[in-house]
Every structure is written in C-alpha cells, then in structure tokens.
C-alpha positions in Angstrom: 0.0 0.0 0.0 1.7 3.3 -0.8 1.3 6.3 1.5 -0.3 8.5 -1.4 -3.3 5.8 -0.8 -3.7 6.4 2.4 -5.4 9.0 4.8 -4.6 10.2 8.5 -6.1 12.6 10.9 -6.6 13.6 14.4 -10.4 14.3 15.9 -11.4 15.5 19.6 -14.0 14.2 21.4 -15.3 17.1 23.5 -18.3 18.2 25.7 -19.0 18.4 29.4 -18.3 15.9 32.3 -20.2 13.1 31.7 -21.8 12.7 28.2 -20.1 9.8 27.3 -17.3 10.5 25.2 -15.1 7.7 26.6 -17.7 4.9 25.9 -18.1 6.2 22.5 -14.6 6.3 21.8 -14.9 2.5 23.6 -17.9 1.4 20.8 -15.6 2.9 18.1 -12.7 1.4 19.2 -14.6 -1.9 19.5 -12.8 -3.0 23.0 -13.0 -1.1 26.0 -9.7 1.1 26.7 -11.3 4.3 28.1 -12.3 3.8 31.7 -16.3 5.3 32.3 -18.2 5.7 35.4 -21.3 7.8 35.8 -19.2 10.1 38.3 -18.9 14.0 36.5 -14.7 14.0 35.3 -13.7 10.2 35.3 -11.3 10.7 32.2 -8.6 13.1 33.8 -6.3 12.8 30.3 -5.7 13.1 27.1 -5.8 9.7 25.4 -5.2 8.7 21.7 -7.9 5.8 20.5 -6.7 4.7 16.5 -9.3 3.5 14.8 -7.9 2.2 11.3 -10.3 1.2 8.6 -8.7 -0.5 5.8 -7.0 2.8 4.0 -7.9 5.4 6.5 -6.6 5.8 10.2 -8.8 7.5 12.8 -6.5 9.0 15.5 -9.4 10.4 18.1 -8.4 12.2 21.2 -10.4 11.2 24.1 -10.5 14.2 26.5 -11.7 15.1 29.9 -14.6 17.0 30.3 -14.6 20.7 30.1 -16.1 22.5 32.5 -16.5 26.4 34.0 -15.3 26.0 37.2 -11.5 26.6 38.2 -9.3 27.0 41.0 -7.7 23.4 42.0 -4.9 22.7 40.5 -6.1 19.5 39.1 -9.5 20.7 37.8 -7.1 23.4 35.7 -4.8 21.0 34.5 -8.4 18.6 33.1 -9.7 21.9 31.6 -6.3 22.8 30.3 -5.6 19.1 28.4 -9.5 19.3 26.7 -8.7 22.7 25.7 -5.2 22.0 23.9 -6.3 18.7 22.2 -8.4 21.6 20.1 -5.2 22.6 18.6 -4.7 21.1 14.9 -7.2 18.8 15.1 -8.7 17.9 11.8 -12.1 18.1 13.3 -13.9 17.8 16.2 -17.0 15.5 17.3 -18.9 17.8 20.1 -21.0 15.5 22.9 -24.0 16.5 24.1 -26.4 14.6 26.2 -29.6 14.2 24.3 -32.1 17.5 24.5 -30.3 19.0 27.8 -28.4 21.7 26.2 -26.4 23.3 29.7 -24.3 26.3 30.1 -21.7 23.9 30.4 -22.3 22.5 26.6 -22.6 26.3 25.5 -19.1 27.1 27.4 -18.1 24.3 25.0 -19.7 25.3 22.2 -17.7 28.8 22.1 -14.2 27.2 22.9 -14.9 24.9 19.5 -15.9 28.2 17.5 -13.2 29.6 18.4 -11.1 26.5 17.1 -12.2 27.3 13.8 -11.9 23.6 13.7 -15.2 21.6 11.8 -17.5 19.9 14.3 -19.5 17.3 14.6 -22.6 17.1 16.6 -23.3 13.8 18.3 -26.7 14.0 20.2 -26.0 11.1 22.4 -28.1 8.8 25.0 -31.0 8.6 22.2 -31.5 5.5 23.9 -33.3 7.1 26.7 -35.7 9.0 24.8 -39.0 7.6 25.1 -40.0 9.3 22.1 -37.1 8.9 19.6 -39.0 11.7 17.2 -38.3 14.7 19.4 -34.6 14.6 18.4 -35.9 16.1 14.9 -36.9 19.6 15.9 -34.0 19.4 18.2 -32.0 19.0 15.6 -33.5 21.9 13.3 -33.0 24.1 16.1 -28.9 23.3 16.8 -28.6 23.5 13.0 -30.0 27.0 13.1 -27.5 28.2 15.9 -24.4 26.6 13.9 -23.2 25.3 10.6 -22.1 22.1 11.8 -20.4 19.8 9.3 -23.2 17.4 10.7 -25.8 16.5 13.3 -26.2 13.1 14.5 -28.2 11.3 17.4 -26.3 8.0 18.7 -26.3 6.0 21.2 -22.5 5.1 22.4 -23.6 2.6 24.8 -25.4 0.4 22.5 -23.8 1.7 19.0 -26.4 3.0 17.2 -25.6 5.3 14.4 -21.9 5.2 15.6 -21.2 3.9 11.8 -22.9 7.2 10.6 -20.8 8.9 12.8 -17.4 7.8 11.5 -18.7 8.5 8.1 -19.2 11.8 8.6 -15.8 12.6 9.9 -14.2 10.7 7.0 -14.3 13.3 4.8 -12.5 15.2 7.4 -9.4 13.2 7.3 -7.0 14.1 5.1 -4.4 12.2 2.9 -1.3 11.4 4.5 1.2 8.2 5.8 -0.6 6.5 8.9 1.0 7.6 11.6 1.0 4.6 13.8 0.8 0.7 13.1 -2.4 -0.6 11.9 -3.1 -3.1 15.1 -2.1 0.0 17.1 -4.9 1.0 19.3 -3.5 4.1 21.5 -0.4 6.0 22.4 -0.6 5.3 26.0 1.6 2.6 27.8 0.6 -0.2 29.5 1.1 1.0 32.8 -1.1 3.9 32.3 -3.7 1.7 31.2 -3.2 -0.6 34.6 -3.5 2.9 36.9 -6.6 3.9 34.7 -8.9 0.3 35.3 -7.8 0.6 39.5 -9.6 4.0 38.8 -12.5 2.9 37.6 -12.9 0.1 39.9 -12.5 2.7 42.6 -14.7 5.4 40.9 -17.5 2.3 40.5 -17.3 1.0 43.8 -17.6 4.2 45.8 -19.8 6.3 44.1 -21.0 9.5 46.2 -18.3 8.3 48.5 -15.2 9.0 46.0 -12.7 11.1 47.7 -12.0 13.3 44.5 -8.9 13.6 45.5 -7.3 10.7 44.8 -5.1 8.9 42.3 -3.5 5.6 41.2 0.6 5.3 40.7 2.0 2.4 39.4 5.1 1.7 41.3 5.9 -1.5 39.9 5.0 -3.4 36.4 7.4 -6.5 35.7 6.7 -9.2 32.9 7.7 -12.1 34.3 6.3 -14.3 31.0 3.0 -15.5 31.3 2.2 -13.3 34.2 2.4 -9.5 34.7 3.2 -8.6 38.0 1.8 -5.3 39.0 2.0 -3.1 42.5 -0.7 -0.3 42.8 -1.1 2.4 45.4 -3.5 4.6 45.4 -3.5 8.0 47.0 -5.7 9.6 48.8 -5.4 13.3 51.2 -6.7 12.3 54.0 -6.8 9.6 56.7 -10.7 9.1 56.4 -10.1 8.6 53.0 -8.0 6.0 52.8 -10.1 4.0 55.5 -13.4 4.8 53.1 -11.0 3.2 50.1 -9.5 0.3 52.2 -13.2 -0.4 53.4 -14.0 -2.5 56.5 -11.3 -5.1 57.4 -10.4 -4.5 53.8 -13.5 -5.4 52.0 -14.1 -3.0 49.6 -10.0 -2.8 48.6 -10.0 -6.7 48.1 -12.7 -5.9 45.6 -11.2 -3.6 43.8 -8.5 -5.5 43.3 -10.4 -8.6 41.8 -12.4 -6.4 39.2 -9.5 -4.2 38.1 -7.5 -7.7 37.7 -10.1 -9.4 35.5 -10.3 -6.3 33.3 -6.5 -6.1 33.0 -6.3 -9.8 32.4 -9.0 -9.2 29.3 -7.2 -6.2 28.6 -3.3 -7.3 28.4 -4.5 -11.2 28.0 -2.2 -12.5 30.4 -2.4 -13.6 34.0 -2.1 -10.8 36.2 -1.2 -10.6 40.4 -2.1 -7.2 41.2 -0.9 -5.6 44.5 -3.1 -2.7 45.8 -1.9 -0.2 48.7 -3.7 3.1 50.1 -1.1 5.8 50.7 -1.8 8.9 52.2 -0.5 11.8 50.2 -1.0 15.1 51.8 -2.4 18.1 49.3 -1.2 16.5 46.2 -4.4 17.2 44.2 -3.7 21.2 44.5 0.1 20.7 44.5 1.2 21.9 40.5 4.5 20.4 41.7 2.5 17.0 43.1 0.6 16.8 40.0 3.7 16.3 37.8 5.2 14.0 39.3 2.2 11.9 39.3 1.9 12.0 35.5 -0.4 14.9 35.2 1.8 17.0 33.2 0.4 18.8 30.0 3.8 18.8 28.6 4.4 15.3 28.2 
C-alpha cells in the first residue's frame, strides 16, 4: 500500500463531564480502553484511541470534560488538556447529552468556534428518549444556531448510528502516511492503562463516596512471562479517606483489586497478580508540583 493511498487525521471528542465521550470512543474502538463511570470528570487525560479502517486511520483524542469551574490545581490542568487537544485537530465530534443543552455544553460550544476547527454534533443517550422523534426539531433548532459539518443522534452505549458517525468525519481526514501501526490501538503505555482500570474500579465501587482527591501510581510493572506482576497504590489526602477506600477489614480494597485484575487480564491477556496499597498523600491534588510528578503533566 503506498502512502499517497492512504489517509490520516486527528479528531477531539469534547463536551462536558459526563456525556459519554469515553464509551463512544470504547464502541468505536470496539474494546473497551477508556475507563467510564457515571461520576462527572472520570477521564482526567488526554488519550489517543486509533481506529484504522482499511486505508484510512482515525486517531481520536479522548479528552476530559470541560467544564467552568476553576481553582484546584487538578480541575485546571483537566480543563487545560481538553482545551489543547483543540489545537490542529482535523475536526472535532462535540457531545452532548440528548435535548439538555447546559451552560456547560454552551461554554463548550464557544471554545470549538473559536477552534475554527469543523465539528460534529453527536446527540447522544437517544437510547433514553422515550420518544425517539423529538430529536428532529432538536436537531433543526442546533442546526440554526451553527453550521455544523453534521448532526447526529447515537447511542454510544449500545452503538447506534456510531457507523454514521465515522462517516461523517471521514471526509475530514486528510491524505497522509498513517501515523502509527495498523493493530495500534492508543499511544498510552501499559502501565497507564493498569492505573486507569484501578480508577475505575475505585470510581465504581464508591460512588457518592469517592474522595475526589485521589489517584492511582503504578510503582511497579514487571513481565515475568506468562504473568504480569503489577504493584498499585493509590493515594488519597486524608486519613478518612483512605479508610473509606480500604473499606472495612479490607473489604471494599479486596474488591477492587479482583475487578481491576479481570479487566487487565482481558485487557493485556495475560495472567495478572495485582498488589493494591492506600497511601496517604497530603495536598497532592492542589500541589502543580505534586501533580507532575504523578503524571499529570500537559507537557508530556
């Protein structure tokens, strides 16, 4: 195949917290490598998710939510990764949740204008309309406020018009070499990936009760053949927090542990022993300096 045959570009997945970008870049992927919850701000950073259909590669950029408010250190650094991954993008597929238009979507909305980058509007959660018709006049109405390259309702969790959706940002895409492998899947490495599924698990099992200050380091990742041996601590700010985490006489952290090894073991297809540890981390959340060092580092 030569390169003049084939076609390469870069789309962000934006909206608010919470409209399900990472399960549609999941479905479009076809194998889950995005962690989701139903907790507002799960996906903390960028992620690449290659999607490559026989002559054309899909390089999408799975972002955390943008939101308005500011002042931690780690809600500016979320805002500030969703906000770059607008730069040179070839275009950009905008979330929304089905007819609840926020001031949140509309905070959005102006950052992508402002892009000058084409977008495409996915109305998503369809599948929770109980009258699938009253996406029509919502959809003469956006297409009033914008010239959007298109407007589509899907459903990410259960794939419905997600087809439509990748060809209409085909013609995005333009010609150019691939720029990764075509069994390449995403830029991130394997022990990001490990950290990210402990998050979920956490995120999942806790709920309301998620200290939102807390994080998962991988301190140790050794191939030992057929097994991957993996240590994980997570870090919390507070004393209470780690005992909420840890769970009584170490319930819920035993639990944890199983589910985030049967999705690794899916996920790597290998036997995994996973090691799980609560550390106490004092401020690291607000902590610019903290935050680096913990792989939360725009610059990378």
């Amino acid at each position: 195949m030569s390169e003049t045959q084939t076609r390469c570009g870069f789309i962000a997945i934006v909206g608010r917290p919470n409209v399900g970008k990472s399960t549609l870049l999941n479905r479009i992927l076809g194998q889950k490598l995005a962690i989701t919850s139903r907790k507002p701000q799960t996906t903390r950073h960028r992620m690449l998710g290659i999607h490559t259909e026989d002559q054309t590669q899909f390089v999408f950029v799975d972002t955390p939510g943008i939101h308005k408010s500011t002042g931690r250190a780690l809600n500016d650094y979320m805002n500030k990764e969703a906000v770059d991954s607008l730069r040179d993008v070839d275009a950009a597929i905008f979330v929304v949740d089905r007819m609840r238009w926020t001031d949140e979507d509309e905070h959005v909305f102006e950052l992508l204008k402002k892009s000058k980058t084409p977008i495409i509007l996915a109305i998503n959660k369809v599948e929770r309309l109980e009258n699938k018709n009253e996406v029509f006049p919502y959809i003469s109405e956006l297409s009033n406020r914008h010239d959007f390259a298109s407007i589509i309702p899907i459903s990410a969790l259960q794939g419905v018009q997600v087809d439509a959706l990748l060809k209409a940002v085909e013609p995005h895409v333009p010609p150019s070499p691939m720029f990764f492998s075509e069994d390449q899947i995403t830029d991130k490495s394997s022990r990001f990936l490990a950290a990210e599924i402990v998050r979920e698990k956490i995120t999942r099992q806790l709920g309301d009760e998620l200290p939102y200050q807390m994080t998962v380091e991988i301190e140790s990742f050794k191939d030992q053949g057929n097994v991957l041996d993996i240590h994980a601590v997570i870090l919390v700010e507070r004393d209470g927090q780690k005992r909420i985490v840890v769970g009584k006489q170490g319930s819920r952290i035993k639990l944890i542990g199983q589910e985030a090894r049967k999705d690794m073991e899916r996920l790597f297809d290998r036997k995994i022993m996973l090691h799980t540890f609560v550390k106490v981390k004092r401020g690291w959340s607000d902590d610019e300096r903290a935050l680096k060092s913990l792989g939360y580092d725009s610059e990378d």
